[in-house]
C-alpha positions in Angstrom: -19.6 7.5 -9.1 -20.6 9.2 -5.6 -21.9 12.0 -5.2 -21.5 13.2 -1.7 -23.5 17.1 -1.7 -21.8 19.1 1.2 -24.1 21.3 3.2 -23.5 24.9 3.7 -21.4 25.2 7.0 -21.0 21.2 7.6 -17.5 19.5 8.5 -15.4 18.4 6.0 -15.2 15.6 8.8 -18.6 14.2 9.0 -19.3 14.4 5.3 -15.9 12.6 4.5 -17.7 9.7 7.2 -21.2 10.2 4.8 -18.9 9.2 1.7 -17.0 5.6 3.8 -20.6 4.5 4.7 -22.2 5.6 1.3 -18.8 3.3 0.3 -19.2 0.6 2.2 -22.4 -0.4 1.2 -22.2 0.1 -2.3 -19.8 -3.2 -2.1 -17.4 -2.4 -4.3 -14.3 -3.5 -2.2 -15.9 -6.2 -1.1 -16.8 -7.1 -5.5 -12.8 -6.1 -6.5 -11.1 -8.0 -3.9 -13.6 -11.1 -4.8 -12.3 -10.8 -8.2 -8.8 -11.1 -8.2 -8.9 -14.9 -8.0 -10.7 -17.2 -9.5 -13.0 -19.8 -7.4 -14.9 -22.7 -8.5 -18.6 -22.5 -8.4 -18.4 -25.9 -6.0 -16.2 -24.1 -3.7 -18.4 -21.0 -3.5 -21.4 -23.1 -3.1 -20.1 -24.9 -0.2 -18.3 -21.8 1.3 -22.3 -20.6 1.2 -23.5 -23.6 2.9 -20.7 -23.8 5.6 -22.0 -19.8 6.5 -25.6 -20.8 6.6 -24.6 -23.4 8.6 -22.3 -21.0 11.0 -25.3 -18.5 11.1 -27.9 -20.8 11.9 -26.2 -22.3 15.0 -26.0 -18.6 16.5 -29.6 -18.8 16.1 -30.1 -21.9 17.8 -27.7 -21.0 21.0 -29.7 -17.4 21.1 -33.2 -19.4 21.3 -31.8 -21.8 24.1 
């Protein structure tokens, strides 16, 4: 569970922004939508690759 503390005088705006980020990094959308269907450890494996593989080449162009 979060805890988001509001401060004495603070906007219920910016701490409501403090709670999506806190959120967002905690990865817990990211974890329940990865779980509502099933994928085989070879197809994760090579989804893993294929973004390695992605990410590397942007690091290749950036040191041309």
């Amino acid at each position: 569970m979060l805890i988001i503390p509001v401060k004495e005088g603070e906007n219920i705006d910016r701490a409501l922004k403090r709670f999506k980020r806190k959120f967002d990094r905690t990865g817990t959308m990211r974890q329940l939508r990865s779980r509502q269907q099933f994928t085989k450890p070879s197809v994760e494996r090579r989804a893993q690759i294929q973004k390695a593989q992605y990410i590397q080449g942007l690091r290749d162009q950036e040191e041309i």
